[in-house]
FIKOLGU-807226 format. One record per atom (N, C-alpha, C): y, z, x negated; residue in three letters. Coordinates in steps of 0.1 Angstrom, whole numbers, plus 5000, padded with zeros to 4 digits. Atoms other than C-alpha are relative to their C-alpha. Example, Ala and Ser with C-alpha at 12.3 -4.5 7.8 and 13.67 -1.06 7.14 Angstrom:
BEGIN
498850004991ALA/495550784877ALA/501250004991ALA/498950005009SER/498950714863SER/501150085008SER/
end
This chain:
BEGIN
499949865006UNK/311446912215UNK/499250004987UNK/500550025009UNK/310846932178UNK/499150145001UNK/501249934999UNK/307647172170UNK/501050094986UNK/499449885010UNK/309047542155UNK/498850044992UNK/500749985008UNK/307347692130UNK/499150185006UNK/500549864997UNK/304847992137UNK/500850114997UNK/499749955002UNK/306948212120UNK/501850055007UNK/498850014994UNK/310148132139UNK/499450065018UNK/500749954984UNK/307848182174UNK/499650164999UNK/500249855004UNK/306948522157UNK/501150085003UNK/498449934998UNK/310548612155UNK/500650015013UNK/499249984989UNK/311648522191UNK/499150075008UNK/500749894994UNK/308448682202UNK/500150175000UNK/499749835000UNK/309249012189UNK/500950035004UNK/498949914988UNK/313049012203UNK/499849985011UNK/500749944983UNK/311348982239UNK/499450104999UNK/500249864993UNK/309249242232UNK/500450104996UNK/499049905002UNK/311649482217UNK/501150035010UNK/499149994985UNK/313649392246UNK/499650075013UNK/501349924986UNK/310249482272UNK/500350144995UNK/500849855003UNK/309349782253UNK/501550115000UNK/498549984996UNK/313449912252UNK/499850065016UNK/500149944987UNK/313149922293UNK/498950035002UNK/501149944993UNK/309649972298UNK/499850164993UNK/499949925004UNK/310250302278UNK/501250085000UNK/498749944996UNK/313550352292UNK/501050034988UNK/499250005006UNK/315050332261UNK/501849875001UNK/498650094993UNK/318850192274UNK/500849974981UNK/499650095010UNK/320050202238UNK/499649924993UNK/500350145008UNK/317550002226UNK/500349875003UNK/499950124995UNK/318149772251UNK/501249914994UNK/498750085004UNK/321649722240UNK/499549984988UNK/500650035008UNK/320449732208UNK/499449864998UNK/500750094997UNK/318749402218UNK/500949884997UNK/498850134999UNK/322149212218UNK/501049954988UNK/498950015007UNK/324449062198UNK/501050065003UNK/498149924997UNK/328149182194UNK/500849915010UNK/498850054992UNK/329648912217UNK/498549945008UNK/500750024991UNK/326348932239UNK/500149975017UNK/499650034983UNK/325648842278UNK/498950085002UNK/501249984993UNK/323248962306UNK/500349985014UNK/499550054984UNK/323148802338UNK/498750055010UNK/501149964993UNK/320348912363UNK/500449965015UNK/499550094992UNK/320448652393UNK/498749945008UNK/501050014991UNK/318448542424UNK/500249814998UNK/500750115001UNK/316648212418UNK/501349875011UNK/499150044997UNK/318548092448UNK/501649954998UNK/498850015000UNK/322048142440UNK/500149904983UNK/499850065015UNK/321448012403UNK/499749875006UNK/500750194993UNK/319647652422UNK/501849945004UNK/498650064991UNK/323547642443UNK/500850044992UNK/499049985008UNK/325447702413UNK/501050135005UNK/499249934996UNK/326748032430UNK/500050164992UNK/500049915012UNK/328148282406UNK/500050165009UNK/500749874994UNK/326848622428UNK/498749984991UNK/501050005006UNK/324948782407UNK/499650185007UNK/500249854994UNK/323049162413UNK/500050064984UNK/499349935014UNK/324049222368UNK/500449915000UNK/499750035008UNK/326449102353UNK/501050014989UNK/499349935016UNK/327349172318UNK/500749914991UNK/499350085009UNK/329248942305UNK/500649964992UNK/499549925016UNK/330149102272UNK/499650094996UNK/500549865011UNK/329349362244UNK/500450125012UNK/499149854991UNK/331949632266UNK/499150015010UNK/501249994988UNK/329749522299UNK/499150074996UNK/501949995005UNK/326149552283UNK/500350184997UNK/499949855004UNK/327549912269UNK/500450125015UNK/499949934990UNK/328950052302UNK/498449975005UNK/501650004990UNK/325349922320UNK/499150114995UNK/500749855011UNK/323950192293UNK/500550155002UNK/499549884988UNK/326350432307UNK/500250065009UNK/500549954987UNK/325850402337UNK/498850055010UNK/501450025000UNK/322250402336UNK/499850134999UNK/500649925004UNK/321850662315UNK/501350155000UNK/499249854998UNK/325150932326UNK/500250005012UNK/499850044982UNK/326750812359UNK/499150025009UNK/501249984993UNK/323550762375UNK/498850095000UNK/500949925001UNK/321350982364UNK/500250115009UNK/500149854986UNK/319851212388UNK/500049965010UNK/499650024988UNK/321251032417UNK/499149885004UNK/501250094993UNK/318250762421UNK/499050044995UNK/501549955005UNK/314550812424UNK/499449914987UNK/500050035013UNK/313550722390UNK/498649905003UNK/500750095007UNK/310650452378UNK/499950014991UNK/500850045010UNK/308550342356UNK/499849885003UNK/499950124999UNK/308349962347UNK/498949954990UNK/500850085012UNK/305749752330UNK/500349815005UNK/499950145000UNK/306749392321UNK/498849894996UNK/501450065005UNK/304149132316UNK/500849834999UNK/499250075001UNK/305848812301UNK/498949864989UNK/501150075005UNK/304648472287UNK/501349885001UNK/498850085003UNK/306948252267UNK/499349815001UNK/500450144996UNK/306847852284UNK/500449934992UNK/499550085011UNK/309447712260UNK/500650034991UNK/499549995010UNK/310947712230UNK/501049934987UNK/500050165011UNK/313547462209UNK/501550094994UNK/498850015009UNK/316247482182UNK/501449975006UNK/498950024996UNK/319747462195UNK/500750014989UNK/498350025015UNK/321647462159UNK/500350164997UNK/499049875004UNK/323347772136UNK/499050135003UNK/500849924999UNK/320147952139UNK/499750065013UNK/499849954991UNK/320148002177UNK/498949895006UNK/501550124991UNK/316847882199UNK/499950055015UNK/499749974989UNK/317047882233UNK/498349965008UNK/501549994994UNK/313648042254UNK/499749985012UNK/500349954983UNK/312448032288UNK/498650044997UNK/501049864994UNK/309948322298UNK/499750015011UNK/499649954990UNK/308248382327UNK/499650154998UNK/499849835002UNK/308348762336UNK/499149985015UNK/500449964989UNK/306348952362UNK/500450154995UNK/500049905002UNK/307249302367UNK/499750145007UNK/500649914990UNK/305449622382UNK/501050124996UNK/499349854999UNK/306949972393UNK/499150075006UNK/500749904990UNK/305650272397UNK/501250105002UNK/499249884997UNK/307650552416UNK/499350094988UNK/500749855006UNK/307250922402UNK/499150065015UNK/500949964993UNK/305550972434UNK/499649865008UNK/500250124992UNK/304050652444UNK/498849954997UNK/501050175001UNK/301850332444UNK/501049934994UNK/499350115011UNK/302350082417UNK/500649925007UNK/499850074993UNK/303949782434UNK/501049884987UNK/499650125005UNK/305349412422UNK/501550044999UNK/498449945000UNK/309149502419UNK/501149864995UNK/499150155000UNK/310249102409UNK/498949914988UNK/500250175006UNK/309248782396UNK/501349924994UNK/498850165000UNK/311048492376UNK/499649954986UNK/500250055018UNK/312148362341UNK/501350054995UNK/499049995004UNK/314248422318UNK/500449894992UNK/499350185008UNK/316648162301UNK/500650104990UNK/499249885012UNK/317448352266UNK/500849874993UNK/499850015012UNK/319148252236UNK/500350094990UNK/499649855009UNK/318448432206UNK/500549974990UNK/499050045016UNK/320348452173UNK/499150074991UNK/500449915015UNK/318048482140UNK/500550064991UNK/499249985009UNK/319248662117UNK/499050094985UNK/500749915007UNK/317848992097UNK/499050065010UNK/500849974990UNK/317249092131UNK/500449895017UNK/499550074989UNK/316748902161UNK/500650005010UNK/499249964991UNK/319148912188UNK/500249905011UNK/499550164983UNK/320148762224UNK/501350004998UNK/498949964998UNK/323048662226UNK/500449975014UNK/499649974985UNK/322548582260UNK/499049985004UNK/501150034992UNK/320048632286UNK/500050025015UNK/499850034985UNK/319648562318UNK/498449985010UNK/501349994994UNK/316848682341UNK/500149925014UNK/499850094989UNK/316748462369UNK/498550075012UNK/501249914989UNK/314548642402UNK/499549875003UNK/500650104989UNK/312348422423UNK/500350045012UNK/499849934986UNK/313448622454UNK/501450025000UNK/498949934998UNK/316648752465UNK/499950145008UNK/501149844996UNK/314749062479UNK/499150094991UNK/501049955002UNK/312749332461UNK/499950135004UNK/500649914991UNK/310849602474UNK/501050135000UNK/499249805002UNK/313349892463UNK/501349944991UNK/498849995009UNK/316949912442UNK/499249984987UNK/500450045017UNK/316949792407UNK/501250084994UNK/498949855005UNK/318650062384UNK/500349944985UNK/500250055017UNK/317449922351UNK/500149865000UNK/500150135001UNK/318149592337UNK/498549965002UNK/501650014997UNK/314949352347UNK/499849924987UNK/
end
């Protein structure tokens, strides 16, 4: 793995956390916002990713996807589940060049929920496998949260 330059580790650091701060502030269009125009988003239990089994619990596997998950988030759904609050806490392992401006990350993530009437609680574990596209602004063009569980404590509403 050739050694990036600080300022290239700057850049993929900020589209993670433009990506955190997006859901942990419930901003759904920022989220999309987060993606390229011929983006992914896969959100997948550790397990099934190990046995190459394509069940996933998201999958967005284009711009049109990623934009409905935003609509259904934030019209369809609304009202009809008990809402959250999310804090992400993330910590980037690797880092390398893949060509055409595109560097491919792995992250691990931990993530806490609090109900609107609750105790805080762990709500998932994993990594993510990104790649992002530099540009003017950084973008995923695809990401992929991989769980450590195939269980967590309550429904997941918002991407993780």
């Amino acid at each position: 793995m050739s050694q990036l330059s600080n300022e290239i580790l700057l850049a993929l650091d900020n589209a993670q956390n433009s990506y955190i701060h997006a859901l942990d502030t419930k901003n759904m269009d920022g989220w999309l916002a987060s993606f390229t125009t011929d983006g992914s988003y896969i959100c997948i239990a550790a397990e099934n990713e190990a046995n190459n089994l394509p069940i996933a619990l998201m999958l967005d596997d284009c711009y049109a996807r990623l934009q409905d998950r935003v609509t259904y988030v934030t019209k369809v759904w609304a009202g009809t589940f008990e809402d959250y609050q999310t804090r992400h806490f993330t910590q980037r392992i690797s880092a390398e060049a893949m060509g055409n401006d595109t560097y491919k990350i792995i992250t691990n993530y931990h993530i806490l929920f609090t109900p609107e009437q609750g105790q805080t609680n762990v709500l998932v574990t994993g990594h993510y496998d990104d790649e992002i596209v530099l540009g003017d602004t950084p973008l995923f063009k695809s990401k992929k949260a991989v769980m450590d569980t195939n269980v967590s404590p309550r429904y997941i509403v918002y991407p993780v």
